[in-house]
C-alpha positions as CSV (number, residue, x, y, z in Angstrom):
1,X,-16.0,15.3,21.8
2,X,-17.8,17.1,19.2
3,X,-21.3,16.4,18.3
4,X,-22.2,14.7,15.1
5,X,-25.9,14.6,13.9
6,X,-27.4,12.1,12.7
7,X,-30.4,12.0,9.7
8,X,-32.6,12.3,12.1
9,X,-30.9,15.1,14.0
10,X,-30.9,16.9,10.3
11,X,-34.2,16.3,9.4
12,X,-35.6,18.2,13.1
13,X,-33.4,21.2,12.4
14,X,-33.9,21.8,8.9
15,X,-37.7,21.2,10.0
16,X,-37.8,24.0,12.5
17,X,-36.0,26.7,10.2
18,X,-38.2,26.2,7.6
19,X,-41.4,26.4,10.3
20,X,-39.4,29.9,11.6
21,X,-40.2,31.1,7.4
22,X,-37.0,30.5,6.1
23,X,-37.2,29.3,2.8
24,X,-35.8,25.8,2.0
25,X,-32.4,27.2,-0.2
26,X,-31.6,29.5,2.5
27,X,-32.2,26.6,5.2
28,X,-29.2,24.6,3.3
29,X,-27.2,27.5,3.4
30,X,-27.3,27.8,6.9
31,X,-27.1,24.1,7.7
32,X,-23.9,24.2,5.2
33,X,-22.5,27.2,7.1
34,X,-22.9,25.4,10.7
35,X,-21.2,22.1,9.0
36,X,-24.6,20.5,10.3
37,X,-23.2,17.5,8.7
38,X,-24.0,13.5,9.2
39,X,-20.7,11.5,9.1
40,X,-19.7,8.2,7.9
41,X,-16.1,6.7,9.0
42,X,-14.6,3.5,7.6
43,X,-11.0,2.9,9.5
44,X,-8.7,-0.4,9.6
45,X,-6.0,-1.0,12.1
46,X,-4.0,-3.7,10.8
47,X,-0.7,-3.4,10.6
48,X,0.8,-4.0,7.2
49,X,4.6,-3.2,6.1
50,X,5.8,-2.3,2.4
51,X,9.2,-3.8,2.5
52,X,12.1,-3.9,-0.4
53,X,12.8,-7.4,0.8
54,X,15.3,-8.2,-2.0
55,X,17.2,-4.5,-1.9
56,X,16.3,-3.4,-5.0
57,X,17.5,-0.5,-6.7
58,X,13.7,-1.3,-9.1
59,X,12.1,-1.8,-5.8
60,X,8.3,0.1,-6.3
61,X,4.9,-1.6,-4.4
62,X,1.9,-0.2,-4.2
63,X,-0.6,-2.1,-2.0
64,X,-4.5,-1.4,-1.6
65,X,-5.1,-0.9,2.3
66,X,-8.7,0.1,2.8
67,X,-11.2,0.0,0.5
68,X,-14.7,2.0,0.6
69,X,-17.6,0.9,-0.7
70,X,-19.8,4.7,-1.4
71,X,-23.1,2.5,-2.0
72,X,-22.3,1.7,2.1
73,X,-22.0,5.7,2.7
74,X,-25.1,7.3,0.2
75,X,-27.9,5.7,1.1
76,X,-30.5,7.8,-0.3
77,X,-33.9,8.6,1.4
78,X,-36.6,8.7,-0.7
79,X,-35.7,11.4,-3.5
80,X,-33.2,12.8,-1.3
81,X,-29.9,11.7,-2.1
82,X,-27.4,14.1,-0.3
83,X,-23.9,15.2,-1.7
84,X,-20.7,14.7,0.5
85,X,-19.0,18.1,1.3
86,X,-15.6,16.9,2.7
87,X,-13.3,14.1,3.1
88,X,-10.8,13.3,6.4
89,X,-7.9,10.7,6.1
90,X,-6.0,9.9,9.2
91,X,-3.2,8.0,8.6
92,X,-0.6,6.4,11.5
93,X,2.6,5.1,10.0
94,X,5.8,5.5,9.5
95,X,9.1,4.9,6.8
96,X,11.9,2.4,7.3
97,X,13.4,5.1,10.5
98,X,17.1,6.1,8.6
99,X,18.1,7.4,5.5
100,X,21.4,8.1,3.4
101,X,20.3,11.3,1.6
102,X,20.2,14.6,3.3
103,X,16.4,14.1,3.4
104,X,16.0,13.8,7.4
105,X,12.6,14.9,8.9
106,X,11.7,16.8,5.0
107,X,8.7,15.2,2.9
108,X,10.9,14.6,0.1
109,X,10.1,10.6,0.9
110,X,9.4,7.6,-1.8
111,X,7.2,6.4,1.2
112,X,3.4,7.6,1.0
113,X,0.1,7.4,0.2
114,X,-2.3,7.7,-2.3
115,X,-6.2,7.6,-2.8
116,X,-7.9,6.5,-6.2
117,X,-11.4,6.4,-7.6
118,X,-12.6,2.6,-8.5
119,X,-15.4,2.7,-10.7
120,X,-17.1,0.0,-13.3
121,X,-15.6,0.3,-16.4
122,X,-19.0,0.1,-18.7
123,X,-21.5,1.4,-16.8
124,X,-23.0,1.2,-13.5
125,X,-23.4,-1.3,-11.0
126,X,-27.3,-2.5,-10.9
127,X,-27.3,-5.4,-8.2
128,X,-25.9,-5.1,-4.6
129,X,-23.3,-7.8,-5.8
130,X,-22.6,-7.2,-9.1
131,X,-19.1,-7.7,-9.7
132,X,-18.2,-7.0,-6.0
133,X,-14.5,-4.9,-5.5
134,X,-11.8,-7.3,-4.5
135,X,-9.1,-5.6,-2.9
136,X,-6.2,-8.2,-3.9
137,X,-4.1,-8.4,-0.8
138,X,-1.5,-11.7,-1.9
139,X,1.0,-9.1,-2.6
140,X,1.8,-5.7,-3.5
141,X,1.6,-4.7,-7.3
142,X,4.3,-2.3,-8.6
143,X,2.0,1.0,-9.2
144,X,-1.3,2.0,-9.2
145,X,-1.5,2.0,-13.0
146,X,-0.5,-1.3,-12.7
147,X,-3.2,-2.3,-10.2
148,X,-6.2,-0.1,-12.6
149,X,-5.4,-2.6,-16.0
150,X,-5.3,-5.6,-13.3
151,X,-8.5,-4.8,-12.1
152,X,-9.6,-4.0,-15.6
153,X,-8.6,-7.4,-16.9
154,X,-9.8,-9.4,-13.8
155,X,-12.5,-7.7,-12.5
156,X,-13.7,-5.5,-15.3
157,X,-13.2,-1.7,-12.9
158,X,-11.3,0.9,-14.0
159,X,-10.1,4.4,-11.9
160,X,-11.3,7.6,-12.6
161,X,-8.9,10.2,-13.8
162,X,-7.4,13.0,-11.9
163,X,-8.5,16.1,-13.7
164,X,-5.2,17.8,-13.5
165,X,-2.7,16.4,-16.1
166,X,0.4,18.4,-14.0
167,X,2.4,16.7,-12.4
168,X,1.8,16.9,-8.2
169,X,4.5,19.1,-7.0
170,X,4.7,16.5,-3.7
171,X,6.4,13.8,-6.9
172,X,9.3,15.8,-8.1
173,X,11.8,16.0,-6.0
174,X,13.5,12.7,-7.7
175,X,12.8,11.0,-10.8
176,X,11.6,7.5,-9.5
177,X,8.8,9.3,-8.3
178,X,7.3,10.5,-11.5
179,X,7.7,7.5,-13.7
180,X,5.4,4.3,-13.3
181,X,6.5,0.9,-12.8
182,X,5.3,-2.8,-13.6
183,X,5.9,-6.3,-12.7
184,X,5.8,-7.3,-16.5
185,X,6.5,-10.9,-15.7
186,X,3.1,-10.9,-13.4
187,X,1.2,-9.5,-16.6
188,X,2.7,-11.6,-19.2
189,X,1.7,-14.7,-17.3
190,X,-2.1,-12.6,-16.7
191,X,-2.4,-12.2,-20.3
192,X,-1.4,-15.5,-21.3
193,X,-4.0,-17.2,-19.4
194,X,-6.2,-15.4,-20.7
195,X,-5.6,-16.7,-24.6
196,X,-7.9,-19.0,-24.7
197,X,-11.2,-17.3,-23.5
198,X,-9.9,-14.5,-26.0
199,X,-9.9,-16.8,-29.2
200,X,-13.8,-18.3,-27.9
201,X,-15.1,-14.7,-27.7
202,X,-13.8,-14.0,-31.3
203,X,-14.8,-17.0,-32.1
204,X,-18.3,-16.1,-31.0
205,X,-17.9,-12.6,-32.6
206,X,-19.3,-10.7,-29.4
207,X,-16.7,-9.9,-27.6
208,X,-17.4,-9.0,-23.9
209,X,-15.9,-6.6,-21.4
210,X,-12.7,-8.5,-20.4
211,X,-12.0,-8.7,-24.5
212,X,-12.0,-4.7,-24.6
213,X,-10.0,-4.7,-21.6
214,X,-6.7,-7.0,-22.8
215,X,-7.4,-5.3,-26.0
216,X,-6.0,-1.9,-23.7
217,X,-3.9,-4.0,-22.2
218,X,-1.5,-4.0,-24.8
219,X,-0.8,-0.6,-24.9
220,X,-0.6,-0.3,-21.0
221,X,3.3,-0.1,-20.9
222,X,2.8,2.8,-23.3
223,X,1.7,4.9,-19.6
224,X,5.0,6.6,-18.2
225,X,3.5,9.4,-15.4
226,X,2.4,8.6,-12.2
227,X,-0.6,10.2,-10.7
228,X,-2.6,9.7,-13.7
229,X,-5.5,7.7,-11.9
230,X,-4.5,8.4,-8.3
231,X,-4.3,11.8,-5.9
232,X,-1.3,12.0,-3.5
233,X,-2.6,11.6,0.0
234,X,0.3,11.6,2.3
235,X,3.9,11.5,2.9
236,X,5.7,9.8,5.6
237,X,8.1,12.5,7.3
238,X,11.4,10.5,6.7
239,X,13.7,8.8,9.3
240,X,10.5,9.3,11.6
241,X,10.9,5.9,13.1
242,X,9.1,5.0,16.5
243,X,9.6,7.0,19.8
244,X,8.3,6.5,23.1
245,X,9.8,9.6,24.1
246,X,9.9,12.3,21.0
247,X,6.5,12.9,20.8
248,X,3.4,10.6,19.2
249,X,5.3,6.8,19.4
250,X,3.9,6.7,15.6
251,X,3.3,9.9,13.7
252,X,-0.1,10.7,13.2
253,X,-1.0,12.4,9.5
254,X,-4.4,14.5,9.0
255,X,-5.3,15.3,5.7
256,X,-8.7,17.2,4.7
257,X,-9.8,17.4,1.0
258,X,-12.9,19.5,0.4
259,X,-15.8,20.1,-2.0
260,X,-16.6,22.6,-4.8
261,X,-19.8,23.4,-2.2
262,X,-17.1,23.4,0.9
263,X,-13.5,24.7,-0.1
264,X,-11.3,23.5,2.3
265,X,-7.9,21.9,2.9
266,X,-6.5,20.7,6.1
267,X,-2.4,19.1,6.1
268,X,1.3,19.4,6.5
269,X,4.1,20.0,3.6
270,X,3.5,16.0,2.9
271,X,-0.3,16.2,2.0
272,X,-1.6,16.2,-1.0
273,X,-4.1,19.0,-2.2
274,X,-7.1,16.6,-3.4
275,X,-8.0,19.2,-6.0
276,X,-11.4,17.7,-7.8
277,X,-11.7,14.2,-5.8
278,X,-14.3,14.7,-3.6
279,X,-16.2,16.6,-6.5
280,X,-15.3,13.3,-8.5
281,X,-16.8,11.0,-6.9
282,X,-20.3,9.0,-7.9
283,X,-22.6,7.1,-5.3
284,X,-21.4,3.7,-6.5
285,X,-17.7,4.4,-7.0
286,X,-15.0,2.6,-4.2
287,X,-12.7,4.7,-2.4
288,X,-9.2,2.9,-2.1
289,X,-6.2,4.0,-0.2
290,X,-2.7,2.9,-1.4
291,X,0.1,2.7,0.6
292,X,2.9,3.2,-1.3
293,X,7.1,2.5,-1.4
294,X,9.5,2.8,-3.9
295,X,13.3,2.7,-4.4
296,X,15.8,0.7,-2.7
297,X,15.6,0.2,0.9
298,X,12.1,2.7,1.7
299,X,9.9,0.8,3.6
300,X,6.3,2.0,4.5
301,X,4.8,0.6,8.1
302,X,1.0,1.3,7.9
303,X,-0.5,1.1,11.6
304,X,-3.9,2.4,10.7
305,X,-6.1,4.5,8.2
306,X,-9.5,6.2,9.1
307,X,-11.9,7.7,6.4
308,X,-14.7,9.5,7.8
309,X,-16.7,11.5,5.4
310,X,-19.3,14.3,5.9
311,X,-22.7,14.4,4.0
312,X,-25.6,16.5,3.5
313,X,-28.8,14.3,4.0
């Protein structure tokens, strides 16, 4: 097993390099070039299926698995606050095993993954539990666009947008990939409990965040493209079900998403490319990982996701 400095480990190094003359920008450089990295991982094992229960043909869920809290990963040392170079996701799960469509062991799957930027949505957090993240987890909401005005209206976060306005090339090999879907009756019945505090804060004529957020609310159906506020992660390979013979028993995805500072990209022909999301990402912002399934009969069977991300000091 490899060995992963700590702070401490850092701190020594960078220390003697600098005592051999070596001025402190070329020092970086170096400990950039060895990967001289600390590393922080954040993994959950419990198993958690995406199932079209009712054989849909609208069938679409999109459910937030593991959560990452970044005030938990930059914890900043006097006026040092370090920037994080690279990402890894390592994802064990697999689609519903079988499939009607001349699709067998290809990428061109409806069951994935995605990973989205949660950040407040007026400014930034001041107090270690000011409005704390609360990965809803009664049930599965219909898109990720769905889940950002849920959280907007709830919880008052929003997602960060991807920087690219293309389309990702892993989304097109069928329409019911590109196009966003919502579980209107579960808003309607959002928004309508929500009347009443509406009327006191005009009443009051100072309206506060949850006010601004129905207010977008009501042009949220107006959003048609997926992928606006989420990267694509990972594809299941499809009709990969379980083996105990062929191979890993459940297939094992890697996926690495670099830095500006640290170009790099580690996958398959199911990853996603990441392109600006580590570079995106602010020292209070929550990482979330969505596992996703949509059309009739896909099914997603999430065994296990591990995040580890590696930092400068």
């Amino acid at each position: 097993m490899p060995f992963v400095p700590g702070r401490g480990d850092i701190v020594v190094v960078r220390r003697i390099l600098q005592l051999l003359g070596l001025p402190t920008e070329l020092v970086l450089i170096v400990l950039d070039h060895a990967r001289y990295w600390r590393e922080v991982t954040h993994e959950s094992s419990r198993y958690y299926p995406l199932i079209d229960e009712n054989w849909s043909i609208e069938f679409s869920a999109a459910h937030p698995y593991k959560a990452i809290d970044l005030r938990n990963v930059w914890l900043p040392r006097g006026n040092e606050q370090g920037s994080l170079r690279e990402i890894e996701f390592l994802i064990v799960s697999h689609d519903q095993g079988w499939t009607t469509e001349n699709t067998k062991d290809t990428y061109n799957t409806s069951s994935w993954f995605e990973a989205s930027i949660v950040r407040r949505h007026q400014g930034p957090r001041r107090t270690p539990h000011d409005s704390l993240f609360k990965a809803i987890d009664l049930h599965p909401f219909a898109s990720v666009e769905e889940a950002r005005h849920w959280y907007m209206l709830t919880q008052g976060w929003n997602m960060a947008p991807r920087p690219s306005k293309e389309m990702e090339t892993q989304r097109l090999h069928c329409q019911e990939m590109t196009i966003v879907s919502w579980n209107q009756p579960m808003f309607q019945e959002l928004v309508d409990s929500m009347e009443a505090p509406r009327a006191l804060d005009r009443q009051h004529n100072n309206p506060p965040l949850i006010y601004s957020a129905l207010k977008e609310a009501e042009n949220m159906y107006k959003e048609t493209d997926e992928g606006r506020h989420s990267w694509y992660l990972q594809g299941n390979l499809v009709g990969r079900f379980k083996s105990i013979f062929d191979g890993e028993m459940v297939k094992r995805y890697r996926v690495v998403w670099g830095s500006q500072a640290n170009p790099r990209w580690e996958g398959d022909e199911g990853s996603g490319h990441g392109e600006g999301f580590v570079d995106a990402l602010r020292s209070d912002d929550i990482i979330v990982v969505w596992a996703r399934a949509k059309r009739r009969g896909w099914e997603n069977h999430v065994f296990g996701v591990r995040v580890t991300m590696r930092l400068t000091i």
